[in-house]
C-alpha positions as CSV (number, residue, x, y, z in Angstrom):
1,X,-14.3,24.8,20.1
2,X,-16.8,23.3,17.8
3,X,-17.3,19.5,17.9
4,X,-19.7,17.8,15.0
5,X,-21.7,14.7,15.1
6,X,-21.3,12.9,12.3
7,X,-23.6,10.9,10.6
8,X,-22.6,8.7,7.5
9,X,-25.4,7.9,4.8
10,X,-23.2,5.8,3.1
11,X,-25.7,5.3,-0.3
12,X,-24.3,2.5,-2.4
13,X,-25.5,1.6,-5.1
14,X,-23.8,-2.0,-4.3
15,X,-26.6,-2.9,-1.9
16,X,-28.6,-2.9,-5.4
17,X,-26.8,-4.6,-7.2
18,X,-25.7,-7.4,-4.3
19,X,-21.9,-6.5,-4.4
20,X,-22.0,-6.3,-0.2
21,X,-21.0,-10.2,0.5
22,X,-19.0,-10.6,3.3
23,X,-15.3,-12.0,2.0
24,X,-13.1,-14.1,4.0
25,X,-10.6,-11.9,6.3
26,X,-6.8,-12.4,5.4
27,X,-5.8,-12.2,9.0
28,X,-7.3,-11.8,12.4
29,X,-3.9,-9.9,13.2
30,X,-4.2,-7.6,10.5
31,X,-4.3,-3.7,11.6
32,X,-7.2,-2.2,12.2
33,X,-9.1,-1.0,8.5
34,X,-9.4,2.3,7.1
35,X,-10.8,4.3,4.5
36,X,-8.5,6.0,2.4
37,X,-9.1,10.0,1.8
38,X,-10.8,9.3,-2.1
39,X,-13.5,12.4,-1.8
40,X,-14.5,13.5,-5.2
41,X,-17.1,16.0,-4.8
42,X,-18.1,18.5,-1.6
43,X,-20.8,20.7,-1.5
44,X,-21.2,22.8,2.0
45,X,-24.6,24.7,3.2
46,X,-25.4,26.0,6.0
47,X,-29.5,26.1,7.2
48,X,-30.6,29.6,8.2
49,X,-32.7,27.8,10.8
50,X,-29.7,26.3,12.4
51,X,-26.4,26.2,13.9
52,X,-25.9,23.0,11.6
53,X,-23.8,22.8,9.1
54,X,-24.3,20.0,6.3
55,X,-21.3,18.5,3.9
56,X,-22.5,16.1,1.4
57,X,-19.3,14.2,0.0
58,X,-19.7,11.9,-3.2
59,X,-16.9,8.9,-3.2
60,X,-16.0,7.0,-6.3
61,X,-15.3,3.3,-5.0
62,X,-14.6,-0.2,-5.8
63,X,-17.7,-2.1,-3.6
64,X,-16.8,-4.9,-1.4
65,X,-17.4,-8.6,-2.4
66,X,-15.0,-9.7,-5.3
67,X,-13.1,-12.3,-4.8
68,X,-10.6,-11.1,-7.9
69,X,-9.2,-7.7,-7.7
70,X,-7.6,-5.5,-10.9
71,X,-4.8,-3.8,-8.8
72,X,-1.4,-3.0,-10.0
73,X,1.3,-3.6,-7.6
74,X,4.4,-1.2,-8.7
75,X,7.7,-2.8,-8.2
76,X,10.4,0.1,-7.8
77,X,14.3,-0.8,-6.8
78,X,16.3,2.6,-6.6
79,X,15.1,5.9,-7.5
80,X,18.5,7.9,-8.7
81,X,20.3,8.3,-12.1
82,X,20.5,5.0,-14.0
83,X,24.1,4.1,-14.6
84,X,25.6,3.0,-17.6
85,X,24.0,0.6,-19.9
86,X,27.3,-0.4,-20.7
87,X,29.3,-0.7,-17.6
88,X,26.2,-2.0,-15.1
89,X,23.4,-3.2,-16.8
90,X,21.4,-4.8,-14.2
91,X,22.2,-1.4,-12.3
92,X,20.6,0.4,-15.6
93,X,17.6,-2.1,-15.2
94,X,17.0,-1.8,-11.6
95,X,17.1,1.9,-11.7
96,X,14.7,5.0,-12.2
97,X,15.3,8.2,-12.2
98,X,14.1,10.9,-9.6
99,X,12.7,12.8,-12.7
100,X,11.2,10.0,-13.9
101,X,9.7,8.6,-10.6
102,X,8.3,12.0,-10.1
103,X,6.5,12.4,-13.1
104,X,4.8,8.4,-13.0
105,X,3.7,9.9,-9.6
106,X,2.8,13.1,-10.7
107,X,0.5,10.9,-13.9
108,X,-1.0,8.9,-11.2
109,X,-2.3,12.0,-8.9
110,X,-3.3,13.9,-12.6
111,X,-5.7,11.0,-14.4
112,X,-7.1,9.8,-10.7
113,X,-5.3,6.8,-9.2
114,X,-4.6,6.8,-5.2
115,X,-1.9,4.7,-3.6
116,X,-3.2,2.3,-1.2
117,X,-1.2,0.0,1.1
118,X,-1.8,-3.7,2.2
119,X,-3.5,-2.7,5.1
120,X,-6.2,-1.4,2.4
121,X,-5.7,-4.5,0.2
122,X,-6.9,-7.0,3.6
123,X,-9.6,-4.3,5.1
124,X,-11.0,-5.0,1.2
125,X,-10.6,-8.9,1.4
126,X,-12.0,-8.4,4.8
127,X,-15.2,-6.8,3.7
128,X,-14.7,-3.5,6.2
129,X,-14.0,-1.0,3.5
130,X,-14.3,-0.9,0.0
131,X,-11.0,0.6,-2.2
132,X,-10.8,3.9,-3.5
133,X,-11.5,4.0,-7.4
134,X,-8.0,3.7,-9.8
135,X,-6.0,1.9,-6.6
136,X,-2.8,1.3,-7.0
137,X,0.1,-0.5,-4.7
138,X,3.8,1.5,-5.0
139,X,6.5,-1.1,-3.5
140,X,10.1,-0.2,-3.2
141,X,12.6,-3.0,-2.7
142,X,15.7,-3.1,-0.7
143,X,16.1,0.0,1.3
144,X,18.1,1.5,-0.4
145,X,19.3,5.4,1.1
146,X,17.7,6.9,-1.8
147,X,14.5,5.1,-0.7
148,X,14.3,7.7,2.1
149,X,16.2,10.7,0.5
150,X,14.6,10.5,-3.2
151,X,11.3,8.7,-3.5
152,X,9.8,9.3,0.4
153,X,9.8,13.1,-0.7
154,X,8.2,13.1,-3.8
155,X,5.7,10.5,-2.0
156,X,4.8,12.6,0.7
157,X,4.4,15.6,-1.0
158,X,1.5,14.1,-3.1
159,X,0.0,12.8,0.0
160,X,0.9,9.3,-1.6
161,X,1.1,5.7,0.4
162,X,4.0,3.2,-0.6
163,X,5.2,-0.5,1.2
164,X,8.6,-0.2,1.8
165,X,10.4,-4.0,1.5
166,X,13.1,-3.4,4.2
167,X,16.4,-6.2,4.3
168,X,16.6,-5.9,8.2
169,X,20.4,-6.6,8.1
170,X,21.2,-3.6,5.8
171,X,19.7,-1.0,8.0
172,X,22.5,1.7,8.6
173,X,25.1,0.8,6.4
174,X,26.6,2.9,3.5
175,X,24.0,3.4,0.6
176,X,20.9,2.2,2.8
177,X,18.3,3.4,5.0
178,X,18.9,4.2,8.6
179,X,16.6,2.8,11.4
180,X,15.7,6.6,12.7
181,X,14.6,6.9,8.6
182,X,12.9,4.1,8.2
183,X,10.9,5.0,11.5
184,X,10.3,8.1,10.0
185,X,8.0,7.1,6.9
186,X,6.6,4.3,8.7
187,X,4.9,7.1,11.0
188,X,3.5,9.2,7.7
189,X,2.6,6.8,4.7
190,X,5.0,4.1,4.2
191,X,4.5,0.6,4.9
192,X,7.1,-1.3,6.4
193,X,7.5,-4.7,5.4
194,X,10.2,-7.5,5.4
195,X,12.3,-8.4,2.7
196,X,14.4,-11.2,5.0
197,X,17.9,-10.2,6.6
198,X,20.3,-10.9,4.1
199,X,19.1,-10.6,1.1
200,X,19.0,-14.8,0.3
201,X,17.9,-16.8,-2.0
202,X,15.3,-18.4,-0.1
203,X,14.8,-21.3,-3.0
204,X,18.3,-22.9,-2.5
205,X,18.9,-22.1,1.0
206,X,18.5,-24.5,4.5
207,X,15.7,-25.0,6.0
208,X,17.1,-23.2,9.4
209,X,18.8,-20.8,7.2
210,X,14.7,-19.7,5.4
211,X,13.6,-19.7,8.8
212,X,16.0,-17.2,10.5
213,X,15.7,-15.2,7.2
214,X,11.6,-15.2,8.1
215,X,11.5,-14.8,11.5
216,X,14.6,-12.8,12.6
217,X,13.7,-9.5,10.0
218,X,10.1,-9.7,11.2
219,X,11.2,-9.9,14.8
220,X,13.5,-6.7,14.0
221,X,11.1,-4.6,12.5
222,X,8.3,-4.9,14.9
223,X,10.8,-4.1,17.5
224,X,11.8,-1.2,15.4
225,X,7.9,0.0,14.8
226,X,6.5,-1.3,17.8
227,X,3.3,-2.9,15.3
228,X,2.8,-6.2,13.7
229,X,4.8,-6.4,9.9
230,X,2.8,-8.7,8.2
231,X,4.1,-8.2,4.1
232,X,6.7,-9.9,2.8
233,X,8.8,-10.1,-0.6
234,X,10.7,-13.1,-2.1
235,X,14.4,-11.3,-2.0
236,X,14.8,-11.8,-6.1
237,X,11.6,-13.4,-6.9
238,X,13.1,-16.7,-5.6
239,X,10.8,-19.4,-3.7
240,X,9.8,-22.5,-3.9
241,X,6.3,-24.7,-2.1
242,X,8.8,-24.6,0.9
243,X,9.7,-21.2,0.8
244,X,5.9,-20.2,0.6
245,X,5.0,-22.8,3.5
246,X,7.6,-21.1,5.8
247,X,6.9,-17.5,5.0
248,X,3.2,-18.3,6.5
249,X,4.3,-20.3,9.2
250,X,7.0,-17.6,10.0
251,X,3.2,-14.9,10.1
252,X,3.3,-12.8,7.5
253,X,-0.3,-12.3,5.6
254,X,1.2,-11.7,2.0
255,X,4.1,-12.6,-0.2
256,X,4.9,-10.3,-3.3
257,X,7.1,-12.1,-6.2
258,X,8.4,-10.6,-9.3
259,X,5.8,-12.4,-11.4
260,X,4.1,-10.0,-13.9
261,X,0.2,-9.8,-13.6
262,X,-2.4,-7.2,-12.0
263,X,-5.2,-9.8,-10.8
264,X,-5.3,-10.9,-7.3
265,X,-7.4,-12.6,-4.9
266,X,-7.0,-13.7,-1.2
267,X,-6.4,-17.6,-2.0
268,X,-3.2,-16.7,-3.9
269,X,-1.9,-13.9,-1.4
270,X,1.8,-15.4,-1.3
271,X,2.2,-15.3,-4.5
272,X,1.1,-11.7,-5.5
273,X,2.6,-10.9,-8.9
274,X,4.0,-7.1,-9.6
275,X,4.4,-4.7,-12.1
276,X,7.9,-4.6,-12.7
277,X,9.4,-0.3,-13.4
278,X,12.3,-0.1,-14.8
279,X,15.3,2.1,-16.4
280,X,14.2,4.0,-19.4
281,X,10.8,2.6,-19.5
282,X,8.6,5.0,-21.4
283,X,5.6,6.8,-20.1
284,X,3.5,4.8,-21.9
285,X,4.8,1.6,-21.1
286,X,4.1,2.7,-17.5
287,X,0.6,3.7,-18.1
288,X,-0.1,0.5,-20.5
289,X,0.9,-1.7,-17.5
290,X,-1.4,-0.4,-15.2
291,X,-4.3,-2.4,-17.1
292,X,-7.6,-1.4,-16.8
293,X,-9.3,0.0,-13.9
294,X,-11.8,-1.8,-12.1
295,X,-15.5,-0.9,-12.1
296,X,-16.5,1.7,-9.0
297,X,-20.2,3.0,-8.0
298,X,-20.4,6.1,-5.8
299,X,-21.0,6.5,-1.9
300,X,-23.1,10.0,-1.2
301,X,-21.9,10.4,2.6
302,X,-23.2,13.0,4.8
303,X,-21.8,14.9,7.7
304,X,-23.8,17.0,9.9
305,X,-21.6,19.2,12.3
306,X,-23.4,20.7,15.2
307,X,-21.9,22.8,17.8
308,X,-23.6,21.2,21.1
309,X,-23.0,17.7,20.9
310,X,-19.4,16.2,20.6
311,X,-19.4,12.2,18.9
312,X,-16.5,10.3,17.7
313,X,-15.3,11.5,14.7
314,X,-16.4,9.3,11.4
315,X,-12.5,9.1,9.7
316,X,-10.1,6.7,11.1
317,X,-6.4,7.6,11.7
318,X,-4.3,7.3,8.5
319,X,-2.0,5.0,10.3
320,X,-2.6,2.0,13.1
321,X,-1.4,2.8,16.8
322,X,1.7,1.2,17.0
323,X,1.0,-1.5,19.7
């Protein structure tokens, strides 16, 4: 079998320019950081001389070292067929079609954007990777069942990474995810998150009552994984200086509200703001609130496969080992 030894020239044109400063981490307990497959351009040769084969791979990236960050994170409830206007209109609102999901997807993939988690977001903050160019954060609230049966599919099959807000206590009933499910796309592109147990307003509930809410559907879901869930939305957009002081004590890294904005930094990580999707929201209404994407500059990497000599291989795994 042939092995390769790879050697990375990672050329950026951000050691120039003096976009390589080191940021401040989010967490020490964060998952290990990865890369995210953004290869642009390939070119293959092969020398005459040699059994070596050379691939030259051109990246288009956003370069470590800003402390503000252009990224629009998608907020998605249910993916069916809206009902009524009439009869449920928060329903209506909360709601987009499979038809519809698929083709905001299918816009994305066609005009260059790649789906990145929050494991990407805090290898970024951490200065280990930079972000692929035109990133963009897909979150889907709640858990619903069509979560699993509607948008997972039409995720996956573009190769597509979403965070998944899960509300531990719903697991397995009627219209909800089950736990083998949930399992499921947490093994091939979905980030699992917490979105507390019961769905509660965290801003007018007890002090012991936020706390189990916290603590008891983080505790759940790392049992479930078997690896650290450190993302967390407000159920509602609801919190308060409390709230926010609890979800960190409680260990989670991040907090998403329902706040509208695409700018970001590490100092405001609790209160991450979203881009809400809705029920017959227009194409371009989607594509307006993406805003505009943030500057990139290209890595030229190199990989030099050889048959005699067998190295670790250069990409990491596309998920961390559960632990």
């Amino acid at each position: 079998m042939r092995s390769s030894v790879r050697a990375a020239a990672l050329l950026l044109t951000v050691v120039a320019t003096g976009y390589l400063l080191q940021a401040g981490g989010i967490s020490n307990a964060s998952p290990p950081p990865r890369v995210p497959p953004i290869a642009v351009e390939i070119f293959n040769f092969k020398s005459p001389s040699s059994e070596h084969e050379y691939f030259v791979t051109r990246l288009q990236v956003i370069p470590t070292g800003r402390q503000i960050i252009t990224l629009p994170i998608l907020m998605y409830h249910y993916v069916r067929q809206p009902p009524s206007m009439r009869t449920d209109l928060l329903g209506y609102k909360l709601s987009v079609s499979p038809a519809d999901f698929a083709a905001q997807m299918a816009w994305l993939s066609l005009h260059g954007y790649h789906p990145v988690d929050f494991n990407d977001v805090r290898a970024y903050f951490a200065g280990a990777a930079p972000l692929p160019a035109k990133s963009v954060v897909i979150t889907l609230d709640d858990g619903y069942a069509d979560l699993y049966t509607a948008a997972y599919p039409i995720l996956a099959a573009r190769g597509f990474k979403a965070v998944a807000y899960i509300v531990s206590g719903f697991v397995g009933r009627s219209a909800y995810a089950t736990a083998e499910q949930i399992v499921q796309m947490d093994r091939n592109g979905i980030e699992i998150a917490s979105h507390t147990v019961d769905h509660a307003d965290l801003a007018r509930s007890s002090f012991a009552s936020t706390k189990r809410e916290l603590v008891e559907s983080k505790r759940w879901l790392e049992h479930l994984l078997g690896h650290p869930v450190l993302d967390f939305a407000y159920p509602s957009g609801q919190f308060n200086a409390q709230v926010v002081a609890e979800v960190k004590q409680a260990g989670y890294d991040t907090a998403v509200t329902t706040m509208s904005s695409v700018d970001h930094s590490v100092a405001d990580r609790y209160l991450w703001t979203r881009i809400r999707v809705g029920g017959g929201e227009s194409m371009a209404d989607f594509t307006h609130n993406l805003g505009s994407p943030m500057p990139t500059t290209t890595i030229t990497a190199l990989d030099i496969e050889s048959p005699d000599i067998a190295l670790p291989p250069i990409s990491r795994p596309t998920h961390p080992r559960p632990r």
